[in-house]
ZAMARGU-4260 file (C-alpha; in steps of 0.2 Angstrom, whole numbers, plus 5000, padded with zeros to 4 digits):
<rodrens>
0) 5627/4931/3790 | 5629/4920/3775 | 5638/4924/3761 | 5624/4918/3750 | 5607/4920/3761
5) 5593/4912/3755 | 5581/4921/3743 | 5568/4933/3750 | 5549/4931/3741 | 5540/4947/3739
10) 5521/4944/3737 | 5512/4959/3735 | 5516/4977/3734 | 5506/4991/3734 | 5510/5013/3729
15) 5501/5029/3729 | 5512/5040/3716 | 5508/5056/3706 | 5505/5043/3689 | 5491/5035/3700
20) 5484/5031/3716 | 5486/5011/3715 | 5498/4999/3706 | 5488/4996/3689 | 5488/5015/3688
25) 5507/5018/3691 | 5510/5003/3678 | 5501/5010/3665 | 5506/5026/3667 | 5525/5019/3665
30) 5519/5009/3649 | 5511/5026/3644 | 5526/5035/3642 | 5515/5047/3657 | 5522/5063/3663
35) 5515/5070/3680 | 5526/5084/3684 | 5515/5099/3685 | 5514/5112/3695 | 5513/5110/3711
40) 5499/5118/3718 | 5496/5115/3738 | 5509/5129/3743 | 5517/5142/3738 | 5531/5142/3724
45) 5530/5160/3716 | 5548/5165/3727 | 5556/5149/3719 | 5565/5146/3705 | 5557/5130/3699
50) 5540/5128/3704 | 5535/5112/3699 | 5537/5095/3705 | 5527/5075/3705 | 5512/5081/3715
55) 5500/5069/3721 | 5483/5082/3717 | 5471/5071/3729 | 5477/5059/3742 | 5467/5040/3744
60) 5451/5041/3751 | 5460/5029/3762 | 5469/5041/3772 | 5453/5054/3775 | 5458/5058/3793
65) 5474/5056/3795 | 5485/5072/3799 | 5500/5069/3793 | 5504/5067/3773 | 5516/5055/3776
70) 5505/5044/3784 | 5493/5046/3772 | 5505/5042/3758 | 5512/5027/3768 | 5492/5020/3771
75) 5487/5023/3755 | 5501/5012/3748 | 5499/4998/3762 | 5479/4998/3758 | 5482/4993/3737
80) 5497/4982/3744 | 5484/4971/3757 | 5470/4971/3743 | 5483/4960/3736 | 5491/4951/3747
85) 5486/4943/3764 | 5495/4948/3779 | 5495/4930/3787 | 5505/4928/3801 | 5501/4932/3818
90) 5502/4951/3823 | 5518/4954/3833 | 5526/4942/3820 | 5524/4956/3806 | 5537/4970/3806
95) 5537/4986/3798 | 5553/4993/3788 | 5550/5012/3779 | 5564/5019/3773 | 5562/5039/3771
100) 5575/5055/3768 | 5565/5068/3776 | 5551/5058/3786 | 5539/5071/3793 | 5548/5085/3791
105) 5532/5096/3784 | 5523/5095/3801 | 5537/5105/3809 | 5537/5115/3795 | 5518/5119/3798
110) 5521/5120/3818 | 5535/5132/3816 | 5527/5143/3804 | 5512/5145/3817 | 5501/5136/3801
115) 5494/5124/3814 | 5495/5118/3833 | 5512/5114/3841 | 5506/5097/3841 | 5510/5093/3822
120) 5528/5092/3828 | 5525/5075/3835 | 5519/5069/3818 | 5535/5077/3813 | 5545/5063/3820
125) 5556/5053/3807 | 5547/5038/3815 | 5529/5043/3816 | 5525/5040/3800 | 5530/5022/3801
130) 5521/5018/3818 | 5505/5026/3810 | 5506/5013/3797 | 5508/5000/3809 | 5494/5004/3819
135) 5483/5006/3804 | 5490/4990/3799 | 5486/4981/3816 | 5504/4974/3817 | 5514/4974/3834
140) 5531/4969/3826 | 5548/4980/3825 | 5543/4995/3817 | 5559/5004/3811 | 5563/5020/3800
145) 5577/5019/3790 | 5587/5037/3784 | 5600/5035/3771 | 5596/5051/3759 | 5587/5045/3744
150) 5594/5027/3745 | 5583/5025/3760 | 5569/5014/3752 | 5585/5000/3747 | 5590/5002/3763
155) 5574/4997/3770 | 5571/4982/3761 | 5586/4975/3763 | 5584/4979/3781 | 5567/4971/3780
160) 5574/4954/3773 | 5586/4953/3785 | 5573/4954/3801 | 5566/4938/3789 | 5583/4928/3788
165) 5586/4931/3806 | 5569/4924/3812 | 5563/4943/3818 | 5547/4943/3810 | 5538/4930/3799
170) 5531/4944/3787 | 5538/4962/3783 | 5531/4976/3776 | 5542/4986/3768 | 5547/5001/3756
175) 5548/5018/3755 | 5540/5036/3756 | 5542/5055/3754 | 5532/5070/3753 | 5532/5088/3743
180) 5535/5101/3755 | 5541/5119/3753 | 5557/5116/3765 | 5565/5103/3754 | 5559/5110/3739
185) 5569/5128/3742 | 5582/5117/3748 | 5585/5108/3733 | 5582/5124/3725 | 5596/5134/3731
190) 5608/5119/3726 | 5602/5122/3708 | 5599/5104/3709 | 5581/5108/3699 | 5577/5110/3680
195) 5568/5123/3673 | 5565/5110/3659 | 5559/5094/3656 | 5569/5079/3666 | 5579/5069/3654
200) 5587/5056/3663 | 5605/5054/3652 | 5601/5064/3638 | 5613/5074/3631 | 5602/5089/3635
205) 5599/5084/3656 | 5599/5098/3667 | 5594/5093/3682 | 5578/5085/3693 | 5561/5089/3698
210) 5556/5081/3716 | 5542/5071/3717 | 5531/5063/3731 | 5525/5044/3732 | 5525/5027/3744
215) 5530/5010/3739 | 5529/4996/3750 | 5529/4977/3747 | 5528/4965/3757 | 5541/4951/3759
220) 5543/4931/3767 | 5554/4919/3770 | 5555/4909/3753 | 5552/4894/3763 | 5535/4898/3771
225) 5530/4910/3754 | 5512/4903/3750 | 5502/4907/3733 | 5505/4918/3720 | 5520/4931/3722
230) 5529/4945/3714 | 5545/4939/3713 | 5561/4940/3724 | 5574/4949/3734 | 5590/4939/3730
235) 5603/4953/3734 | 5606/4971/3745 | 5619/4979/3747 | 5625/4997/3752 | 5643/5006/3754
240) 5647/5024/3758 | 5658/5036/3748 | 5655/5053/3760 | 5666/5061/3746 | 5655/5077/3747
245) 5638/5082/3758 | 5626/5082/3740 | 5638/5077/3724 | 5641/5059/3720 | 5658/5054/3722
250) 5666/5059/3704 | 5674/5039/3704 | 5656/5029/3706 | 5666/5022/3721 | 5652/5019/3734
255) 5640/5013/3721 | 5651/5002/3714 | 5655/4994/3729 | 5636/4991/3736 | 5632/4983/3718
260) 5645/4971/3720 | 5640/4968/3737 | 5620/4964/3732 | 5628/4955/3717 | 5638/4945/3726
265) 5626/4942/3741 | 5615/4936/3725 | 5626/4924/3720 | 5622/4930/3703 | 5637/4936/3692
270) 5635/4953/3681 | 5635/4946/3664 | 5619/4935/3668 | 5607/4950/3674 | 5595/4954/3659
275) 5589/4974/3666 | 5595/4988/3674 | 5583/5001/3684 | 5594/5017/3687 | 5596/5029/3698
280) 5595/5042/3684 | 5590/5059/3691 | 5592/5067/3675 | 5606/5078/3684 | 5623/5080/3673
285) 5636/5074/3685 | 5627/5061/3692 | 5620/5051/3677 | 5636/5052/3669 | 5644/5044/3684
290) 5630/5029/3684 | 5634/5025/3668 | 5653/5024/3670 | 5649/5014/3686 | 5638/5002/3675
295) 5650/4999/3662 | 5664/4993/3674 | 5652/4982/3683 | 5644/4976/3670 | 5658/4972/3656
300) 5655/4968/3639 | 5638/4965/3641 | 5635/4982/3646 | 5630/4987/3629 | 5616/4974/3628
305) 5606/4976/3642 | 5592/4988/3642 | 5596/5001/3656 | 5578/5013/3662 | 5576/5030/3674
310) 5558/5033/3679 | 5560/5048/3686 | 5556/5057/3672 | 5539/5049/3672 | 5534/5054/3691
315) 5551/5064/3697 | 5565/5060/3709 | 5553/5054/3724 | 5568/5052/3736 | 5565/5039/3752
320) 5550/5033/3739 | 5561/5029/3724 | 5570/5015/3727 | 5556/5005/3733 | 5544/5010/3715
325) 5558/5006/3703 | 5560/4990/3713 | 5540/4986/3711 | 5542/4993/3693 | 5556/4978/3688
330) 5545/4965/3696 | 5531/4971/3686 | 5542/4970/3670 | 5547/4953/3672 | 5527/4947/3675
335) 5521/4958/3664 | 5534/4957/3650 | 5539/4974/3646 | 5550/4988/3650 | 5544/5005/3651
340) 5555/5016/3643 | 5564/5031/3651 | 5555/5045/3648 | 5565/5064/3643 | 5578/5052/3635
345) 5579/5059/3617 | 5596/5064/3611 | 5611/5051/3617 | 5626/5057/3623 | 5643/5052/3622
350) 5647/5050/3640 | 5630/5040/3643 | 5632/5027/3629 | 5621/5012/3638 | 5603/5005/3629
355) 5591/5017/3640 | 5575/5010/3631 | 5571/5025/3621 | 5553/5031/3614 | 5542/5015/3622
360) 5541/5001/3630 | 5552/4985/3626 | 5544/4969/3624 | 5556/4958/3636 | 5556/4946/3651
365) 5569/4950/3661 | 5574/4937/3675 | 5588/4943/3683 | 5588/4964/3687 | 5596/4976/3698
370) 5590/4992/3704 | 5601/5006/3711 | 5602/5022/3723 | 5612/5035/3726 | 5608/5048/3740
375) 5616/5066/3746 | 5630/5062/3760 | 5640/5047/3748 | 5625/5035/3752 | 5623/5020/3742
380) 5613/5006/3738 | 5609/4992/3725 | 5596/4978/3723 | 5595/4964/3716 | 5580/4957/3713
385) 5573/4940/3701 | 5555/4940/3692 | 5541/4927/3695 | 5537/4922/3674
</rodrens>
């Protein structure tokens, strides 16, 4: 592969997320400062510790039929992405790329607990989510699922802009998804990962994350045969593994360091020129310290200067889903011209000492961005993406 492959053109992308069912929603939801942890009402939390999470309340109308959730998430998202953008290639030319940390996991959950037939453990494959968007979709090109813990969405669309560069598929559809279900919620809640508060992504208050649901996908071309209006471009992925422990990042930044300097050098672009920053930032003590260590390093002495966000205290950590929303999101901020702030972030503290665009929005067209992803088991992964002005 080259060192400095060419550029990949995204031209449309498309979400279903607790802020709103459709990309105008989610933005404005962002701009808005919007909160849409609730509590969660389609199952039961009483025997929890932390009952509330980014629950989408009513699925797209899109989806009516469709047993699985995390189909439904995935075709709710691929139906706002193709009302804005066409899918013109021939149909075994267009691959699908999903990346997801749990894929169907809460139709064996419903199998095994006798909720419903045996048969729901099919939909419980980690791939059937994927292949259910394809068919909806019409597409007969490489359908692949993509697991790397909550990196999994950055994994994907890195993955999908390599099947582009290697002449796999003339179109990809790509991104990210997870649900809400009471298996992953009682796991996070026995590692005391979840806040009985409000998510503050590196205030000096942070106590941990509320899980969210959502889907992102986008849909990315060869630059050279990109058509029309786009969103922008994928000019850099890369990921690395630190494996220091199964659910802690590793104390050194190690891994993440290593995938941003891979997506940056990929990118041909050096840190001092990128203009924003969408973090990780799960609100979690350890690990937004960390991130913010890791930034400073890589970022040097413009670290300071540029404007650093978390929007999981906007919609909560939405695992395989996040990475591909806060990609969509710095798209969205360099078209749109501003930032949306990170909501929760009140009170600074001393070991978290970056700009993380407190109280608003920011007016500001930022070219050049990156976008990272940590996950449990030392996964990691960065992006670097460039806006369309």
């Amino acid at each position: 592969m080259l060192l400095h492959p060419e550029p990949v053109a995204v031209l449309a992308a498309g979400v279903v997320t607790p802020l709103g069912l459709d990309l105008d929603t989610f933005w404005s939801g962002l701009l808005g400062g919007g909160d849409a942890l609730t509590a969660i009402e389609r199952f039961r939390t009483d025997d929890l510790r932390v009952g509330r999470g980014g629950e989408i309340k009513k699925l797209p109308a899109v989806a009516a039929g469709l047993r699985s959730r995390a189909s439904a998430l995935l075709v709710g998202a691929a139906a706002d992405l193709r009302a804005r953008g066409r899918l013109g290639a021939a149909d075994d030319r267009i691959a699908v790329v999903v990346g997801t940390a749990l894929g169907g996991v809460e139709e064996i959950e419903h199998a095994l607990t006798g909720d419903d037939s045996p048969r729901r453990v099919l939909d419980g494959l980690y791939d059937a989510p994927a292949h259910a968007l394809a068919d909806w979709l019409g597409v007969r090109g490489p359908v692949l699922t993509v697991s790397a813990a909550c990196a999994s969405g950055a994994t994907a669309l890195g993955v999908g802009a390599d099947l582009l560069r290697e002449g796999a598929a003339d179109l990809v559809v790509a991104g990210g998804y997870d649900v809400l279900c009471r298996f992953v919620l009682r796991g996070f809640d026995v590692l005391r990962s979840l806040t009985r508060e409000r998510v503050r992504p590196f205030d000096r208050r942070r106590s941990g994350l509320l899980l969210g649901e959502a889907a992102g996908l986008l849909l990315l071309a060869r630059e050279r045969d990109a058509r029309g209006p786009r969103l922008g471009r994928l000019r850099g992925h890369g990921s690395a593994s630190d494996a220091s422990h199964i659910a802690a990042p590793d104390p050194g930044g190690r891994g993440l360091e290593a995938a941003i300097r891979a997506a940056l050098a990929e990118a041909d672009v050096a840190p001092g020129d990128l203009d924003f920053v969408s973090a990780h930032g799960t609100g979690t003590p350890l690990n937004d310290r960390i991130e913010t260590a890791v930034l400073r390093r890589v970022l040097g002495p413009r670290a300071s200067a540029i404007p650093v966000n978390s929007i999981k205290g906007a919609l909560g950590h939405t695992m395989g889903a996040a990475a591909a929303l806060e990609a969509i999101m710095c798209l969205l901020a360099a078209r749109e011209g501003l930032i949306p702030p990170t909501v929760g972030y009140e009170e600074p503290d001393p070991a978290c000492d970056l700009d993380y665009v407190p109280g608003g929005c920011r007016p500001a067209r930022p070219r050049l961005m990156l976008s990272t992803s940590l996950g449990f088991g030392g996964c990691n992964a960065a992006l670097v993406l460039e806006g369309v002005r």
